[in-house]
C-alpha positions as a Markdown table, in Angstrom:
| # | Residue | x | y | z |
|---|---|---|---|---|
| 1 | Unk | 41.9 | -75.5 | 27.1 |
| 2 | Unk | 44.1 | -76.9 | 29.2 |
| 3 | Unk | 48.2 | -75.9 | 28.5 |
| 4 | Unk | 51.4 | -77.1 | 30.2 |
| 5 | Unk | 53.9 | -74.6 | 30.0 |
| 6 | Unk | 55.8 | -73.3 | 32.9 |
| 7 | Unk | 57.6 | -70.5 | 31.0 |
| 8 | Unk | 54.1 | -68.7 | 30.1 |
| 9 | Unk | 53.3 | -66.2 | 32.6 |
| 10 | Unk | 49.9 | -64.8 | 33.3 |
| 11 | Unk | 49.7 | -62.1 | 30.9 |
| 12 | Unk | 51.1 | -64.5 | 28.0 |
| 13 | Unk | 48.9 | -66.9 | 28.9 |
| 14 | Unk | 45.7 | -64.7 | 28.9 |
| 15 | Unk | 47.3 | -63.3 | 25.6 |
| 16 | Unk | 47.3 | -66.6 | 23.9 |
| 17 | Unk | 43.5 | -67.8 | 25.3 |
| 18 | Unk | 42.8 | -64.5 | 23.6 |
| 19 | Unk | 44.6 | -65.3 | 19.6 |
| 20 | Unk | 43.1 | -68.7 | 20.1 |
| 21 | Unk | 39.7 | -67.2 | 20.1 |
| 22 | Unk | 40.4 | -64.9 | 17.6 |
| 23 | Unk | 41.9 | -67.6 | 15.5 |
| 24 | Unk | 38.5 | -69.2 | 15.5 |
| 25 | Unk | 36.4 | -66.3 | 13.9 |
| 26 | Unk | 35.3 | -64.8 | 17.1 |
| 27 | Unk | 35.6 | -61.5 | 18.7 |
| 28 | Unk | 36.6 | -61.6 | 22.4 |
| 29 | Unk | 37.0 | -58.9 | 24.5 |
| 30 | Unk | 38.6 | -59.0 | 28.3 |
| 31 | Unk | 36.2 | -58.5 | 31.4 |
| 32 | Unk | 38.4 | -57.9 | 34.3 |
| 33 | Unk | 42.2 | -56.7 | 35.3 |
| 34 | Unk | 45.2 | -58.8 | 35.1 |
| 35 | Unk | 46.6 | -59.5 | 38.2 |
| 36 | Unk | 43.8 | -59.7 | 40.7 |
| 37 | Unk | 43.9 | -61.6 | 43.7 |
| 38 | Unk | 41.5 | -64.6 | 41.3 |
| 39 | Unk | 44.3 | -64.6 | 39.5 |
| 40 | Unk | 42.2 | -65.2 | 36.2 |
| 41 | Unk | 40.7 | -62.8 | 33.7 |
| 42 | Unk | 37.7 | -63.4 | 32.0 |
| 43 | Unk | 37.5 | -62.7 | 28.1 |
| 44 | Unk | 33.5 | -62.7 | 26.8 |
| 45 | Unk | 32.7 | -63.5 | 22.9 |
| 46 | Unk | 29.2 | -62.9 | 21.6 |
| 47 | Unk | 27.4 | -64.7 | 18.3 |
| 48 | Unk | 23.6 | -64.3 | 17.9 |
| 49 | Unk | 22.6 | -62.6 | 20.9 |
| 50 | Unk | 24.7 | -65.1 | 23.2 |
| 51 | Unk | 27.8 | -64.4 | 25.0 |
| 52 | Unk | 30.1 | -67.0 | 26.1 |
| 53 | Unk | 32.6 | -66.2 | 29.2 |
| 54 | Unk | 36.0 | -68.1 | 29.5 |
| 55 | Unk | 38.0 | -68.1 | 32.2 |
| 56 | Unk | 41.6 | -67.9 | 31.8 |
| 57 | Unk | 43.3 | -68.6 | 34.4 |
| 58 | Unk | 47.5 | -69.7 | 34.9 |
| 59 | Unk | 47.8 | -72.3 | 37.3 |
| 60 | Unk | 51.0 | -72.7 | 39.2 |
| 61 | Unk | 52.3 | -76.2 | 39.7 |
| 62 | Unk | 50.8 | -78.2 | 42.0 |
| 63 | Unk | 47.5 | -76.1 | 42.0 |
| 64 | Unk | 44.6 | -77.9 | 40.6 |
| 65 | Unk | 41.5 | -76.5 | 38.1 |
| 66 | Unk | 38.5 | -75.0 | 39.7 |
């Protein structure tokens, strides 16, 4: 997912990637700390013996995806 908003911070942010997935049926947990020098957290679901990692990360202007 891919969000313009420069008035979500990085927690916000993390928090909404979070409701999204939970919003779909899943049940995500976070793998990682806010705040890290990566400056993205990790939140894993897992449905029939397969887990699925995303990567949510809040990119500053000017920075591009990885």
């Amino acid at each position: 997912m891919i969000l313009i908003n420069k008035k979500l911070d990085g927690l916000r942010f993390e928090r909404l990637c979070y409701e999204t997935l939970c919003s779909e049926g899943k049940h995500p947990r976070y793998n990682g700390k806010s705040g890290q020098e990566d400056y993205y957290v990790a939140i894993i679901t897992e449905h029939n013996d397969t887990l699925t990692v995303y990567r949510c990360k809040n990119i500053r202007d000017k920075q591009r995806p990885e």
